[in-house]
C-alpha positions as CSV (number, residue, x, y, z in Angstrom):
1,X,109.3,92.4,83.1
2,X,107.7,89.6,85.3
3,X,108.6,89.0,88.6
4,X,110.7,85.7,88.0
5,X,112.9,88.0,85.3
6,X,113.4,90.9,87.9
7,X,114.6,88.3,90.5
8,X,117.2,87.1,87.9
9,X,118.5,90.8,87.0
10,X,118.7,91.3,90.3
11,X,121.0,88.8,91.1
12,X,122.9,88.8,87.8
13,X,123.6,92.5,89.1
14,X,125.0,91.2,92.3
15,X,128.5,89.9,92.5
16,X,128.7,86.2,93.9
17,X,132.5,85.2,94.9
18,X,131.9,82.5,96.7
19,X,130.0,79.4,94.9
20,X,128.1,77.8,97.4
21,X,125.0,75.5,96.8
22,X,123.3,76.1,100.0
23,X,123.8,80.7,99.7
24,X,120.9,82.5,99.2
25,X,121.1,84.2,96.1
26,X,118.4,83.2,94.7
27,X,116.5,84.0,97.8
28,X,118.1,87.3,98.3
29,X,115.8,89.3,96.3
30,X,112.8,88.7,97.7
31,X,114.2,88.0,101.4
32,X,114.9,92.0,101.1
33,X,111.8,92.8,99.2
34,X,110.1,92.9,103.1
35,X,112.4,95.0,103.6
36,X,111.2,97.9,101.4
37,X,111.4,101.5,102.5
38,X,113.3,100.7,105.7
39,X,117.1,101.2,106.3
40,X,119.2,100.3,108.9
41,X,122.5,101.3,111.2
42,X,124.3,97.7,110.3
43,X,123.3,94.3,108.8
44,X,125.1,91.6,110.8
45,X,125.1,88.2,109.4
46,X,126.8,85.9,111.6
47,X,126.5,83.1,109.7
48,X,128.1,84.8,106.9
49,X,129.0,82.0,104.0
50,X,128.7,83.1,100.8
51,X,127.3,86.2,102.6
52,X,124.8,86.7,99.8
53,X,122.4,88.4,102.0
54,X,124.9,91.2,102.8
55,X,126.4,91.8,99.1
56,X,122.6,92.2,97.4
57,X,121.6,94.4,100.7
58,X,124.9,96.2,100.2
59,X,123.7,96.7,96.8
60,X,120.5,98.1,97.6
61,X,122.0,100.5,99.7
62,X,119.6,98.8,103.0
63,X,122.2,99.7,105.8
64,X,124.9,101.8,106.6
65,X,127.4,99.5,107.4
66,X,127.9,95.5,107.7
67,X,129.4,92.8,110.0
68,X,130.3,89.7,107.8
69,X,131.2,87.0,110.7
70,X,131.7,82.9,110.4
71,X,133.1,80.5,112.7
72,X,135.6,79.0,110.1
73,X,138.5,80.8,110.3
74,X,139.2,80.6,106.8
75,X,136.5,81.6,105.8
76,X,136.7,84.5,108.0
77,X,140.1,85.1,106.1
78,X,138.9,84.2,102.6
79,X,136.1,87.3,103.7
80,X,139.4,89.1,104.6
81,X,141.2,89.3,101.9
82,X,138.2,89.5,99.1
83,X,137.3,93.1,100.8
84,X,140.8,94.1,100.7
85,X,143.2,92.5,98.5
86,X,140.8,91.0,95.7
87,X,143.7,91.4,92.9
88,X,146.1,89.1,95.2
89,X,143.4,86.9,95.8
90,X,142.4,87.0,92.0
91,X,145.9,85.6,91.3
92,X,146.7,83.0,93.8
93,X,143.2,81.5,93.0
94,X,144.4,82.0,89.0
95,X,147.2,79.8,90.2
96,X,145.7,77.0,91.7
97,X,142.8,77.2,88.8
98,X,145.8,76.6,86.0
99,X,147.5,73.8,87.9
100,X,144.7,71.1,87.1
101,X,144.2,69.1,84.6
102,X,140.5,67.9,83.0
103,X,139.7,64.7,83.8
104,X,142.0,64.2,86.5
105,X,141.1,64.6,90.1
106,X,144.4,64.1,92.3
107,X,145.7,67.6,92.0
108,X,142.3,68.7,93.6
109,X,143.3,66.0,96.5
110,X,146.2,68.0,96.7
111,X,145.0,71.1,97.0
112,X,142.6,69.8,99.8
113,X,145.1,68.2,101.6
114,X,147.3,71.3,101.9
115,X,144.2,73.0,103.0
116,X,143.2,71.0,105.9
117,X,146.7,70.8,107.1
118,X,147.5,74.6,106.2
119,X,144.4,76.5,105.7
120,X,144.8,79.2,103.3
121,X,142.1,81.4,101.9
122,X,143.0,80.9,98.0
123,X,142.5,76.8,98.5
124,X,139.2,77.1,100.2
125,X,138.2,79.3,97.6
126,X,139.6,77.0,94.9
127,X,138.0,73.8,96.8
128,X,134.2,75.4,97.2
129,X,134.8,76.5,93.5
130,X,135.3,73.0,92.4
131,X,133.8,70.7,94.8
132,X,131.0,68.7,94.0
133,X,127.5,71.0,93.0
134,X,129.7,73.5,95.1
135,X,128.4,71.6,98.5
136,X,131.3,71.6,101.0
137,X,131.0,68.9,103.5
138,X,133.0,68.1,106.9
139,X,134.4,65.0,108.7
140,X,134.0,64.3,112.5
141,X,137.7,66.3,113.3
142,X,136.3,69.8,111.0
143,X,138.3,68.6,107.7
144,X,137.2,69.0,104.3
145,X,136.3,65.9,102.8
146,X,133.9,66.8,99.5
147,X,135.2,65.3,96.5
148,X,135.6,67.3,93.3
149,X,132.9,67.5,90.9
150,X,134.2,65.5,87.9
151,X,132.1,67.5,85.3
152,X,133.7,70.8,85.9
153,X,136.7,72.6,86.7
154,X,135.5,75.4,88.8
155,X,134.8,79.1,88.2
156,X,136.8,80.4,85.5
157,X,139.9,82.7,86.7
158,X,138.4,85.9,84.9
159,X,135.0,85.8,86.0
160,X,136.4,85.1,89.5
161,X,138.3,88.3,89.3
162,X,135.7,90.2,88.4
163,X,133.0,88.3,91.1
164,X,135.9,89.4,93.8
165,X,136.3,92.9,92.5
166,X,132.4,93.6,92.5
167,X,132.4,92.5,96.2
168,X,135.5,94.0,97.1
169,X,133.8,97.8,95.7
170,X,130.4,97.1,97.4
171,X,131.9,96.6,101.3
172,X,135.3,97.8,101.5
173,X,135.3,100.5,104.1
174,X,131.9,99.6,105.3
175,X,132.2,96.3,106.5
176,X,133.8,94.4,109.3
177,X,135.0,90.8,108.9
178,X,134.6,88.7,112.5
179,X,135.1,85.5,113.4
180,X,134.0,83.5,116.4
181,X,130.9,82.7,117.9
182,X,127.8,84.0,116.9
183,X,126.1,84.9,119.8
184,X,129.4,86.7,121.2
185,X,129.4,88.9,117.5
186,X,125.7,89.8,117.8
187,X,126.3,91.6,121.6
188,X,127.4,95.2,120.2
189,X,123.8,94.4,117.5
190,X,121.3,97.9,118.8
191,X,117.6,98.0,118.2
192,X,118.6,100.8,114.9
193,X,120.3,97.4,113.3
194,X,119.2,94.2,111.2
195,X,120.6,90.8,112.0
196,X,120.2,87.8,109.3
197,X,120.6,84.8,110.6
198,X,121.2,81.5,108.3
199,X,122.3,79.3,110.6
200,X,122.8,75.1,110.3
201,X,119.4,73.6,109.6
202,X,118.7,70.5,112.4
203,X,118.7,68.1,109.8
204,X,122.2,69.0,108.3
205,X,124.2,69.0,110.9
206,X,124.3,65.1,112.1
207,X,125.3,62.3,110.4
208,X,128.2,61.3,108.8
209,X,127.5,63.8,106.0
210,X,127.8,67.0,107.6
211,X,127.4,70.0,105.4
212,X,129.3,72.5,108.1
213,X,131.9,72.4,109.8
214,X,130.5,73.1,113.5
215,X,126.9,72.2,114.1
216,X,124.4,74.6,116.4
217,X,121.5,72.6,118.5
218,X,117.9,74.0,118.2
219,X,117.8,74.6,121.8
220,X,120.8,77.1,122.3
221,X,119.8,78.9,118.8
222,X,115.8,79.2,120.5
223,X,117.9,81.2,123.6
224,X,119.4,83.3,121.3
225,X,116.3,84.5,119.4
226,X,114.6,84.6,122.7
227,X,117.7,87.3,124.2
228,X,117.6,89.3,120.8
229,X,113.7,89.6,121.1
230,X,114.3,90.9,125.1
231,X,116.4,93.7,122.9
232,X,114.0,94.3,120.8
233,X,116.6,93.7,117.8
234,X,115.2,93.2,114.4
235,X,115.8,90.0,113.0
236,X,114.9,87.1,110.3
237,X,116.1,83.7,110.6
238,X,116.1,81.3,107.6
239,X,115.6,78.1,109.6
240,X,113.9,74.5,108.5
241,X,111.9,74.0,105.5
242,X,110.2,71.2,103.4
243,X,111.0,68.9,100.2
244,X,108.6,67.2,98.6
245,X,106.6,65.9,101.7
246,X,109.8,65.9,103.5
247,X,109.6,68.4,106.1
248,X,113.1,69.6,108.2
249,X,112.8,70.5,111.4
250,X,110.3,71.0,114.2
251,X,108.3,74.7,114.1
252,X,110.3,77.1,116.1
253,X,108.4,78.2,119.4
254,X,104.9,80.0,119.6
255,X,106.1,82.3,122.6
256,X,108.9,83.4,120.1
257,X,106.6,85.4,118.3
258,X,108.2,85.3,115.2
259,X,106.0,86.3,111.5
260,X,106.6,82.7,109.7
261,X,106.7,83.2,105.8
262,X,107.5,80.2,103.3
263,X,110.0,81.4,99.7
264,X,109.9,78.8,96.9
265,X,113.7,78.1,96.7
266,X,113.0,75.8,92.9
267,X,113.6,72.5,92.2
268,X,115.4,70.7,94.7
269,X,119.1,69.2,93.0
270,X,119.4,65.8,95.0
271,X,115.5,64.9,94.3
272,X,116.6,65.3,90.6
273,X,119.7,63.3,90.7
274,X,117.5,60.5,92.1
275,X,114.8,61.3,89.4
276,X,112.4,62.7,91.3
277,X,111.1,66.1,90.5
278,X,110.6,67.8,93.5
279,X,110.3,71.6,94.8
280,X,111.9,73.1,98.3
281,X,110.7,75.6,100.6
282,X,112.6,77.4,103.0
283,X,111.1,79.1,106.5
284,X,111.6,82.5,106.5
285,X,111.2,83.8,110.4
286,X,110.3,87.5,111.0
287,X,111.0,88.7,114.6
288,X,108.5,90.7,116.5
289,X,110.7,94.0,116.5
290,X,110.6,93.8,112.3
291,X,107.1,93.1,112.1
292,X,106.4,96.4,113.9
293,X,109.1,98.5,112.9
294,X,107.9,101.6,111.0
């Protein structure tokens, strides 16, 4: 089997609940491949998403226990409920599935509408499910504003259920759902633990096309790395990268000491909606306290 058709089992293998065009699943494989032979007390990843990281490393049996964290409460809840109530969750999103019609776009209005004024872990799962190449974007006040993708109506309701079953059996009863602030859910991390940090890129978080809803500046996430290094807490951080000759971001800090690797992450999706064929490359930061780990 080549390496290419390994990565693919390997993520076939791995439930994926939450569609998300910017999770790491692709990645996931080989971002744990470095990992090999080591095992941990916890994984935290306090930029949780999709949490793709967490579900393949739960998979691989790489830590003990996880802390799945986000600073979008519901997500946090969404998180919530796909650990312990996946059959409930299975439904409501069955629901709200059944309720559209092809072709016609206002009932997904609806549904995001009643989200941003209600919230509701069923309609953010419906909305990232059907929103356009699964991209959620933000306004200036935190509300959802992607349209939905007019080609297709979203993960079927059966595959969902099972996608929300597989997660629920790899981390129910050994993971912990947080929300908040990152650096306040990474104070209890230990030196035995892994963190995973996927945090907003610099150049997706201005503009009037945000793709999160809360934005982090390179200088307060640089202080971070710098206390979690002064812990000597294990840690990689998938931060900046390049398109094309487009390159995002500046290079993190010398004095930070961090391993800097480079994962070919394919063809990039908006280059070939433009026509262009162009490959991305995301930054893959090792921290001092991995690097030497034995």
């Amino acid at each position: 089997m080549t390496k290419s058709a390994a990565e693919a089992e390997a993520r076939s293998q791995v439930p994926h609940p939450i569609p998300y065009q910017g999770s790491k699943r692709a990645l996931a494989p080989r971002i744990l491949a470095l990992l090999e032979g080591q095992r941990f007390t916890k994984l935290y990843e306090p930029f949780a998403g999709s949490a793709a990281l967490t579900l393949a490393a739960s998979k691989l049996r790489i830590a003990d226990a996880f802390v799945i964290a986000d600073s979008l409460s519901p997500l946090v809840e969404l998180w919530k409920r796909i650990i312990s109530d996946p059959e409930r969750l299975g439904s409501e999103y069955e629901e709200l599935w059944r309720g559209q019609t092809e072709g016609d776009t206002r009932y997904y209005f609806q549904v995001r509408d009643e989200y941003n004024r209600a919230g509701g872990a069923a309609r953010l799962l419906y909305l990232l499910a059907r929103c356009v190449k699964n991209s959620p974007r933000f306004n200036g006040e935190g509300l959802f504003n992607q349209s939905a993708d007019k080609r297709r109506l979203g993960m079927r309701p059966e595959k969902m259920r099972r996608e929300l079953q597989g997660a629920s059996a790899l981390l129910a009863g050994r993971a912990r759902v947080l929300g908040g602030d990152f650096e306040a859910t990474l104070k209890s991390a230990s030196s035995a633990d892994l963190v995973y940090l996927d945090p907003p890129w610099q150049g997706t978080t201005e503009g009037p096309h945000k793709r999160y809803h809360q934005g982090l500046s390179r200088d307060r996430l640089i202080s971070v790395l710098e206390e979690l290094n002064s812990r000597r807490i294990p840690f990689l951080l998938s931060y900046d990268g390049r398109c094309g000759a487009r390159s995002y971001g500046e290079p993190l800090p010398a004095g930070l000491r961090l391993t800097h690797l480079e994962l070919e992450a394919g063809r990039s999706s908006q280059a070939t909606l433009a026509g262009r064929t162009e490959h991305t490359v995301e930054s893959l930061y090792m921290s001092p306290a991995l690097a030497h780990r034995e």
